[in-house]
VOBA-1610 file (N, C-alpha, C; in pm, whole numbers, padded with zeros to 5 digits, always signed):
BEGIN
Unk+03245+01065-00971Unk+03148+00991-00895Unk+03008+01018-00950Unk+02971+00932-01012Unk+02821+00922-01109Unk+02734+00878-01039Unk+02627+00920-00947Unk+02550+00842-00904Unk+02393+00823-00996Unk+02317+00724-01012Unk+02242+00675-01116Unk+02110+00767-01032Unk+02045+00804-01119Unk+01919+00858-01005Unk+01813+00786-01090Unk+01770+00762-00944Unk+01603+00681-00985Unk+01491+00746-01069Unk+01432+00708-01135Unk+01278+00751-01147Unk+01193+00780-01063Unk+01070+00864-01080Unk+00948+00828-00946Unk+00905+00740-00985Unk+00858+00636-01097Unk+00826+00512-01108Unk+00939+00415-01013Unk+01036+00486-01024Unk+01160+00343-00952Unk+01129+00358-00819Unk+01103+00485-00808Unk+01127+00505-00612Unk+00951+00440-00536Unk+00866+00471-00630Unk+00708+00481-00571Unk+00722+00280-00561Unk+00774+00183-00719Unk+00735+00024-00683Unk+00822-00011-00565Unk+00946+00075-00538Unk+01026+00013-00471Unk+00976+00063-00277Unk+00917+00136-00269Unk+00829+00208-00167Unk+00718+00094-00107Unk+00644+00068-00238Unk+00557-00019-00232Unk+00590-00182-00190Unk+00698-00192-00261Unk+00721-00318-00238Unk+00785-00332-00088Unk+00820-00228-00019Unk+00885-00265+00109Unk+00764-00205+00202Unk+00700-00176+00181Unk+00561-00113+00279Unk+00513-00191+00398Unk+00468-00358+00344Unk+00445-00449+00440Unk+00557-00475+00547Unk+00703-00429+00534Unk+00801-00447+00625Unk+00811-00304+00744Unk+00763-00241+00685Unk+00794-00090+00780Unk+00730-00096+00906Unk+00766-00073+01024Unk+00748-00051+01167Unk+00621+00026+01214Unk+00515-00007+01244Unk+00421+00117+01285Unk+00283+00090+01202Unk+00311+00060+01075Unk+00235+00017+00941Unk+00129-00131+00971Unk-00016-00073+00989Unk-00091-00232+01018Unk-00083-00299+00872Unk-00018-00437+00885Unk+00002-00490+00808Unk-00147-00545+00679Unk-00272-00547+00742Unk-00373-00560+00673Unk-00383-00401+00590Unk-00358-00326+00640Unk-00364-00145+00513Unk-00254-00178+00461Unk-00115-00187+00522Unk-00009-00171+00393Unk-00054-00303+00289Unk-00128-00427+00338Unk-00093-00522+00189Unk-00176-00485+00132Unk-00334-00341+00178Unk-00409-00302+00113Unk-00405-00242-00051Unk-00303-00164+00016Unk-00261-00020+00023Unk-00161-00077-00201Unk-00052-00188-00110Unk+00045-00258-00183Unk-00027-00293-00301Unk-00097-00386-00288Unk-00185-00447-00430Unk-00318-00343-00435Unk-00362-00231-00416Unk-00376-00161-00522Unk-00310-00073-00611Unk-00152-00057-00546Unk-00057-00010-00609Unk-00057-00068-00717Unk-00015-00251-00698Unk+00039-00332-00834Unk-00073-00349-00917Unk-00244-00320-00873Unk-00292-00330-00940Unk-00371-00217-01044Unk-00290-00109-01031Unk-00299-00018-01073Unk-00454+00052-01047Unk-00480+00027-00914Unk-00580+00109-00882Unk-00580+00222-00773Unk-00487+00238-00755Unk-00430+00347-00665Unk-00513+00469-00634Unk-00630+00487-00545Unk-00674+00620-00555Unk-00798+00628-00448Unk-00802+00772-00397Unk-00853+00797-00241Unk-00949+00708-00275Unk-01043+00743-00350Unk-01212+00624-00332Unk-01183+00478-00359Unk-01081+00402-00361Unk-01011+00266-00335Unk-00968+00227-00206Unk-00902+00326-00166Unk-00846+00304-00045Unk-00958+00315+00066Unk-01046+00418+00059Unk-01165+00409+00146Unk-01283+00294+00119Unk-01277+00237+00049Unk-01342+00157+00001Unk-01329-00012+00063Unk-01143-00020+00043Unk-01060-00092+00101Unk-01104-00055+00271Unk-01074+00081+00295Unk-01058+00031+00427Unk-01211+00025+00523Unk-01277+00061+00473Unk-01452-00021+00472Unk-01485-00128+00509Unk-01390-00201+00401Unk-01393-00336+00378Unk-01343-00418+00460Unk-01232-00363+00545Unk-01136-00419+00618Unk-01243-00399+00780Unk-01272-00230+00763Unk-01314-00217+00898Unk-01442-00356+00932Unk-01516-00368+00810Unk-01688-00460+00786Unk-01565-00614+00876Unk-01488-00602+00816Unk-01414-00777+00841Unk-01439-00797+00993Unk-01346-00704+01022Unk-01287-00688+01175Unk-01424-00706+01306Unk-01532-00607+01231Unk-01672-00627+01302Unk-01701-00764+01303Unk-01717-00828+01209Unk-01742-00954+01211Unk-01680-01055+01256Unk-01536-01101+01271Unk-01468-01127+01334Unk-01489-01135+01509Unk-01528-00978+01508Unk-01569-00967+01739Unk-01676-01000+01735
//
């Protein structure tokens, strides 16, 4: 019984790619979160940056 083991490249796109489906997860951070994954910008001063950006929206919006 051979089981194939993933990469951390296999496990982290495949993580990513199911992120927007997970329970609990606000869907505006995970598709944040997602395409700076794919866009290979992945990193704390992105994500705070992102979520800045998101929080500025939301103000404006109420």
């Amino acid at each position: 019984m051979s089981k194939e083991v993933k990469s951390g490249q296999e496990i982290l796109d495949s993580f990513f790619e199911t992120i927007q489906s997970l329970k609990g997860v606000d869907p505006k951070i995970s598709q944040l979160i997602s395409q700076l994954y794919k866009d290979d910008l992945l990193s704390e001063k992105a994500i705070k940056n992102g979520l800045e950006q998101l929080r500025k929206k939301d103000e404006k919006q109420t």
